[in-house]
C-alpha positions in Angstrom: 114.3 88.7 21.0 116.3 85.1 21.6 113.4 83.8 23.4 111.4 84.6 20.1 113.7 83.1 17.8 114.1 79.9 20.2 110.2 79.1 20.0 110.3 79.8 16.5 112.6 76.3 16.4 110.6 75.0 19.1 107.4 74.7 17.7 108.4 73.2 14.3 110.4 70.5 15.7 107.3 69.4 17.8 104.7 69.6 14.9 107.2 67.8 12.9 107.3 64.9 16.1 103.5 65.0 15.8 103.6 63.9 12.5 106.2 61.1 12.8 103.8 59.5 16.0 101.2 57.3 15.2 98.0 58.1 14.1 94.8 57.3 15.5 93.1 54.5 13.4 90.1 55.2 12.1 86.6 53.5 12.9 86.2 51.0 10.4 90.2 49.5 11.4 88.5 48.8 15.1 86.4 45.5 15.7 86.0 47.2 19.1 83.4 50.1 20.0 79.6 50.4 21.4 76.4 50.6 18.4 75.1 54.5 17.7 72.4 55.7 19.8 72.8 53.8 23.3 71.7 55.8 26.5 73.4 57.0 28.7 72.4 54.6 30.9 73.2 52.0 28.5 76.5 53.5 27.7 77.8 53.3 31.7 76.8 49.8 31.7 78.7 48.8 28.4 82.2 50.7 30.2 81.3 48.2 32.8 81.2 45.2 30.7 84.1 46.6 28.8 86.5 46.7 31.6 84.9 43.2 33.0 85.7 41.6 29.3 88.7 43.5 28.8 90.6 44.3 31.8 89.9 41.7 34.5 92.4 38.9 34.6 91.7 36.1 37.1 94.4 34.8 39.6 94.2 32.0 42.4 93.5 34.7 44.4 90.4 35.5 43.0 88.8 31.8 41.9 91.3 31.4 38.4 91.1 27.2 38.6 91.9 24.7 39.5 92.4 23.6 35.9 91.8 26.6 32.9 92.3 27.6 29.4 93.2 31.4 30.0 92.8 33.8 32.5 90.3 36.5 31.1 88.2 37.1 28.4 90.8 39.1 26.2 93.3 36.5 26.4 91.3 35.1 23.7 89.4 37.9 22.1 92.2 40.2 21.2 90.6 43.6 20.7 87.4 41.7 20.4 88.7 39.9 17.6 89.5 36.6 16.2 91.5 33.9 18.3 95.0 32.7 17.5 96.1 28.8 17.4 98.3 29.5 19.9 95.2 29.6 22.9 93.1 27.2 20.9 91.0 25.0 23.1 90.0 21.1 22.8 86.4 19.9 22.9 86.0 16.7 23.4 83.7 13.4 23.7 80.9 13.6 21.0 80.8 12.1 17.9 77.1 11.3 17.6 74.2 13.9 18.2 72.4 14.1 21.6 75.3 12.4 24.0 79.0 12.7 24.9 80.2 9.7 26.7 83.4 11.4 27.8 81.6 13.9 30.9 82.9 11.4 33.5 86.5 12.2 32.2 86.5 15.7 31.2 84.5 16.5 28.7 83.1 18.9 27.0 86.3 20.9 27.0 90.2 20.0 27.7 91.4 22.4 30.0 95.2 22.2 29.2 96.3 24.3 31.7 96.4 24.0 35.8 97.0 26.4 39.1 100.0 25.2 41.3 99.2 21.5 42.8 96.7 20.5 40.5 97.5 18.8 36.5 96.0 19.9 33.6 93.9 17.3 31.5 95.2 15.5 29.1 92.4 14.0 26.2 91.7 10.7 26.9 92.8 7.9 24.3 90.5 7.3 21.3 88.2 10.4 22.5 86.6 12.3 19.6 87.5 15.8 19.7 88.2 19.2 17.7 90.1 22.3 18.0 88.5 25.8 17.7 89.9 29.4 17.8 87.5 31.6 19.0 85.9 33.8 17.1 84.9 37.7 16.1 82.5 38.8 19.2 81.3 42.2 17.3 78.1 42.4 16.2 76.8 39.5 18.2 73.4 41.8 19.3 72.3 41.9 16.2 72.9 38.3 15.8 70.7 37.8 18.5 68.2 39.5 17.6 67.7 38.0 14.9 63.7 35.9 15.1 63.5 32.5 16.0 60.9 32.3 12.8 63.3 34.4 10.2 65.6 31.4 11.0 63.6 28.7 10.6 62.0 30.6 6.8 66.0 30.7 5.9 66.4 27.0 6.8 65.6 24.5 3.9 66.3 20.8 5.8 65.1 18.5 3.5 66.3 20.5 -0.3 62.6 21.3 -1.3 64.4 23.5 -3.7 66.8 21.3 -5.0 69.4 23.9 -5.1 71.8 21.2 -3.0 71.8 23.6 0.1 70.0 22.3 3.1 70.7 24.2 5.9 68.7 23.7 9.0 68.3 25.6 12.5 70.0 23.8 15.4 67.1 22.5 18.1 68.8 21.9 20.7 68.4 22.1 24.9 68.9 25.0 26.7 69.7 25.6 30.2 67.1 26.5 32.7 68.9 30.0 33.4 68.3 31.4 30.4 65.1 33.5 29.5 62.9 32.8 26.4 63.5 35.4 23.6 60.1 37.4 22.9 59.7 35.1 19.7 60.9 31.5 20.9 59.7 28.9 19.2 60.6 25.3 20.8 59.8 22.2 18.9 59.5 18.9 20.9 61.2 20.7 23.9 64.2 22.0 22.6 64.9 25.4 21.2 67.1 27.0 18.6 70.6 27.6 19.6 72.9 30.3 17.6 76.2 30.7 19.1 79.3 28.7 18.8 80.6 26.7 16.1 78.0 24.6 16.1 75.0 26.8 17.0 75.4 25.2 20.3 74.3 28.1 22.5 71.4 29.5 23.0 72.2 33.0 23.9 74.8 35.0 25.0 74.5 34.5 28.8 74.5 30.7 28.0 77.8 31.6 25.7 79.2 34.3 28.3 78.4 32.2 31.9 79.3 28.9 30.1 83.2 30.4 28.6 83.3 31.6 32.6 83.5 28.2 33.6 85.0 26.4 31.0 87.8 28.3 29.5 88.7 30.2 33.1 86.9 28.3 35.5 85.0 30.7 37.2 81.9 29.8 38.9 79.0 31.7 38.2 75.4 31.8 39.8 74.6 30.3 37.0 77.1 27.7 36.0 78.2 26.9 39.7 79.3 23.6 39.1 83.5 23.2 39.3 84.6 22.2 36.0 87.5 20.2 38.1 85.9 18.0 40.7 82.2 18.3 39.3 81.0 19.8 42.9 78.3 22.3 43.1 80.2 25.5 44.4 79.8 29.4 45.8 80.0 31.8 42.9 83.7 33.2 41.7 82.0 35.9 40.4 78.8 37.8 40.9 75.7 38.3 38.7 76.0 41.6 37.5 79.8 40.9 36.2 78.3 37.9 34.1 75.5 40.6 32.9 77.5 43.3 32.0 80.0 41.5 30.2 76.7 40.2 27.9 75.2 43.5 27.6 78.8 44.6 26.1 78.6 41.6 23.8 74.8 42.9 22.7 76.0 46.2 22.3 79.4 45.9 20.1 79.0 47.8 17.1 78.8 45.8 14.2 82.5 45.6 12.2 82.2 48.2 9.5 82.9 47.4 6.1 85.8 49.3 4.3 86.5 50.1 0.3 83.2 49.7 -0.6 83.6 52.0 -3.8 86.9 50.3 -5.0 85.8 48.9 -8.2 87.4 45.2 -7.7 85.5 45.7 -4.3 82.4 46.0 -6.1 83.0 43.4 -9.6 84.1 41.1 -6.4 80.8 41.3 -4.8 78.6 40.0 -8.2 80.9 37.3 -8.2 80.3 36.5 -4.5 76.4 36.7 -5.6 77.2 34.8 -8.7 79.0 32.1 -7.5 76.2 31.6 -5.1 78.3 32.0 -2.2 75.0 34.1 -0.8 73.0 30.8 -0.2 74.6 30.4 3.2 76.6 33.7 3.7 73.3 35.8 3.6 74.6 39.7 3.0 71.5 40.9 4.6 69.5 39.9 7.7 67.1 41.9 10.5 66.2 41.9 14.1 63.1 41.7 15.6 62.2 42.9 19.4 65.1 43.9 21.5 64.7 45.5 25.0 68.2 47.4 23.8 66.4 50.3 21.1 69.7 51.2 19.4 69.4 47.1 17.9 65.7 46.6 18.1 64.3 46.5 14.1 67.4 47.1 12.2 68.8 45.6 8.8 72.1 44.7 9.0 75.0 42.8 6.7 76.8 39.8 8.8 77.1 37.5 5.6 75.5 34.7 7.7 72.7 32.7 8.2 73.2 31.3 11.2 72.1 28.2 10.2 74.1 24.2 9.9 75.2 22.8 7.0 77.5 20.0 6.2 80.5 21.1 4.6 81.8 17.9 3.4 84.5 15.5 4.9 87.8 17.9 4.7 85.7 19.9 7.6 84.6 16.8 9.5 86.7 16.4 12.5 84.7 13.2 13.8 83.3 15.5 16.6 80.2 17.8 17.6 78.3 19.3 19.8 74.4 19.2 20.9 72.8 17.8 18.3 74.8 18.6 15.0 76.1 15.9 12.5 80.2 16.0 13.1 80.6 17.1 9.5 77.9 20.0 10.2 79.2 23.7 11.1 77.4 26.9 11.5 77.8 29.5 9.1 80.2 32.2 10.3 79.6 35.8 9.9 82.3 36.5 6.8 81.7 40.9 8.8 85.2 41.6 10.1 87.0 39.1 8.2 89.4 41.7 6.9 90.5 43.0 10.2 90.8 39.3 11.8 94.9 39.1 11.4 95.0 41.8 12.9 94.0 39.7 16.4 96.3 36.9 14.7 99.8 38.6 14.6 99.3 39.5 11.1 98.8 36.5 9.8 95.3 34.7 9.2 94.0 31.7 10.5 90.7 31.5 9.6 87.7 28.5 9.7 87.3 26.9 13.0 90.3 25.6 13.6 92.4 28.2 12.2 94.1 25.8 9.7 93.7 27.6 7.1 96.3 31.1 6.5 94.4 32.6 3.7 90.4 33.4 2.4 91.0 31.6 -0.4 92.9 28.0 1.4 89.6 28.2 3.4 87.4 29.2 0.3 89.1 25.5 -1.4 88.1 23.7 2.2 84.3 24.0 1.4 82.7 20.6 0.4 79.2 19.5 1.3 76.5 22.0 0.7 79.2 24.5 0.0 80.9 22.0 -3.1 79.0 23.5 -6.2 79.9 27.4 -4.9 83.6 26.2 -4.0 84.0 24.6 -8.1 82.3 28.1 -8.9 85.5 30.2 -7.6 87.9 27.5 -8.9 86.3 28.2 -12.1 86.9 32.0 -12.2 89.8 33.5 -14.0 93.0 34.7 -11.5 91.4 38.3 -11.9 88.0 37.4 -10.9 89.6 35.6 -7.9 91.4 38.5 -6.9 88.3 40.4 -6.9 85.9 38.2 -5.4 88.7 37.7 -2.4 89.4 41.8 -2.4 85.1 41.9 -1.8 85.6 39.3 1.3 88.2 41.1 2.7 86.4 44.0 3.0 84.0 42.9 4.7 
């Protein structure tokens, strides 16, 4: 009978512990997570980039150095999510389009940190540089899906439509290792680039081997040149790391978008549309041909158009990359945005520096192109505000 009685207590007390644990957050709280419908063969290869982006930290002992940013992926990408401005990193030399005149001393990137025996870098007096947080890697599949000629239809370079939005595609080189996408189109023997900041990349494998090198310096078959002494060297790191960690980028689900029946959630998105935030932040784009089926032909919402656009002189850090003006940037996906503090210890720091702490500092940043769409939100009454930057951060 006692025995009866006791696990009458018993059980109570450990429902009632159950409760008071944390719960499991739900899907649309994660950045992190593989796209519907992968194989299963698809699905054992994204663990494997996982654990490879994720999990593996670099040491001496297995090729960290000599000089570095951070020693793995997620030291960065926290959860797969947006960088903090405490692991920044420094790019450096460029203030014109085409040339950087600081490779002989550095450049591209500072590398501020150093294994035992050797000194970090230090920037060079009077170089032209800027300081980036890295970004959101969710989604990025689709992104790269996206055609080559949907790009260019998006770009207007020259205003034909007067609407003050110019946006242009970034034609820019692209290193031998990469692999023409199904749809390239080059123009005068450069191609477009999509990645980084400043569209600088051309693909994820030129993003994924190029961050090997310069952010850990790690060698790859297909960036094998020390970032320290500039000497060809053996790989730190074999092939099928570098292209597992860029089939997980392909295949990260896309952030999902929360509140999307909240009525300020949905007055908030006319106003985006009305204040014509939607010229550059396209709410809807496609992808063409992909040999991945779960991201081949699908619509999708990044708020992007992966294009450049000038964004005025409080943006213009006197430094670029490839061949964008310095006062040029690429339109960043606004998907995720909500969940980005929660990478940033709570607190946002958002554009590519991360100096600004809120949407709406970053929203007052805008200049360039983006001038006539920033005056539109000033304009709106404090409600209206509140709505339009509920709708963003749902995103």
């Amino acid at each position: 009978m006692k025995k009866y009685i006791l696990g009458a207590l018993i059980l109570p007390s450990l429902l009632a512990c159950e409760a008071l644990g944390p719960s499991e957050p739900e899907e649309y709280e994660l950045l992190d997570g593989p796209v519907e419908n992968l194989t299963q063969a698809e699905s054992r290869r994204f663990v494997a980039g996982d654990v490879a982006f994720n999990d593996q930290i670099f040491t001496v002992e297995n090729g960290l150095g000599p000089i570095f940013n951070g020693t793995s992926c997620v030291s960065c990408h926290a959860g797969d999510g947006k960088g903090h401005p405490f692991v920044k990193f420094t790019r450096f030399g460029q203030s014109l389009p085409g040339i950087n005149e600081y490779l002989d001393m550095g450049g591209p990137q500072l590398q501020n940190r150093a294994i035992p025996g050797y000194n970090p870098e230090t920037l060079p007096p009077g170089a032209p540089h800027g300081d980036l947080v890295a970004p959101i890697v969710t989604g990025l599949g689709f992104l790269d899906a996206v055609t080559d000629a949907d790009l260019i239809a998006m770009s207007d370079p020259d205003d034909l439509d007067g609407d003050g939005i110019s946006g242009r595609v970034h034609w820019n080189d692209r290193p031998d290792y990469v692999t023409d996408r199904p749809d390239a189109i080059s123009q005068d023997g450069k191609y477009i680039s999509r990645f980084g900041k400043k569209a600088r990349m051309y693909d994820l494998l030129h993003q994924t081997a190029d961050a090997y090198n310069q952010d850990i310096g790690i060698n790859s078959y297909y960036e094998p040149f020390d970032n320290y002494s500039g000497d060809r060297v053996q790989p730190e790191i074999d092939r099928q790391t570098i292209n597992d960690v860029v089939f997980y980028l392909k295949t990260l689900k896309a952030p999902v978008p929360r509140d999307q029946d909240n009525p300020d959630v949905r007055a908030g998105r006319q106003l985006f549309e009305q204040a014509n935030c939607v010229a550059c932040h396209k709410p809807t784009l496609k992808t063409g041909f992909s040999p991945i089926d779960a991201i081949a032909f699908k619509e999708f919402h990044p708020y992007t158009d992966l294009l450049l656009h000038d964004m005025g002189p409080a943006l213009d850090d006197g430094y670029t990359e490839g061949y964008a003006l310095s006062s040029e940037w690429k339109t960043p996906p606004l998907w995720g945005i909500g969940l980005a503090k929660h990478s940033q210890g709570g607190q946002y720091y958002l554009l590519h520096d991360g100096r600004a702490r809120s949407i709406e500092e970053a929203i007052l940043y805008h200049g360039g192109e983006a001038e006539n769409s920033k005056n539109n939100y000033v304009n709106l009454t404090q409600s209206e505000k509140n709505q339009l930057l509920k709708f963003i951060e749902s995103l």
